[in-house]
N, C-alpha and C positions, 0 to 999 in steps of 0.2 A: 453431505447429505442434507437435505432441505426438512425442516421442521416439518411439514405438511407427510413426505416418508416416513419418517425419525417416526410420528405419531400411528400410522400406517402400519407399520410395523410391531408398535407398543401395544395397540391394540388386537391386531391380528397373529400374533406370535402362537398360542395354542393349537390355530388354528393351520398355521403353514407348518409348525413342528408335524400334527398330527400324520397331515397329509405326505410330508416328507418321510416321516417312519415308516408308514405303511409305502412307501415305493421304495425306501430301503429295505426294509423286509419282504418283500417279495424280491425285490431282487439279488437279496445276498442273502435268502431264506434264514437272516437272522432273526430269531424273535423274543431275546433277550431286551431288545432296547427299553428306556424307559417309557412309560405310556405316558408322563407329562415332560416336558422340556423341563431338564434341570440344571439350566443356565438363565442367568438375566438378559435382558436385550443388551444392556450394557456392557456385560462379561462377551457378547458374540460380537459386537461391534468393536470393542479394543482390539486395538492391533499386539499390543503387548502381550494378553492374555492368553494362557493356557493351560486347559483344566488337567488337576493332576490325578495320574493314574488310580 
């Protein structure tokens, strides 16, 4: 991932979670999700990583 994404990313993150929830929530009428992202970029970009239940 090139620095210039990597940062892309770090700064836009609120803002693609948001958008993301709301088109999961509409389309899995879940509306439980959380209203901020509660993962770091870092915790979503490891491959090793997995949040626990």
């Amino acid at each position: 991932m090139t620095k210039n994404f990597h940062n892309y990313l770090h700064e836009n993150l609120s803002i693609i979670y948001k958008k993301a929830r709301k088109y999961v929530s509409v389309k899995s009428g879940l509306e439980t999700l959380p209203e901020e992202c509660p993962y770091t970029l870092e915790q979503l970009l490891d491959e090793d990583w997995f949040p626990k239940k």
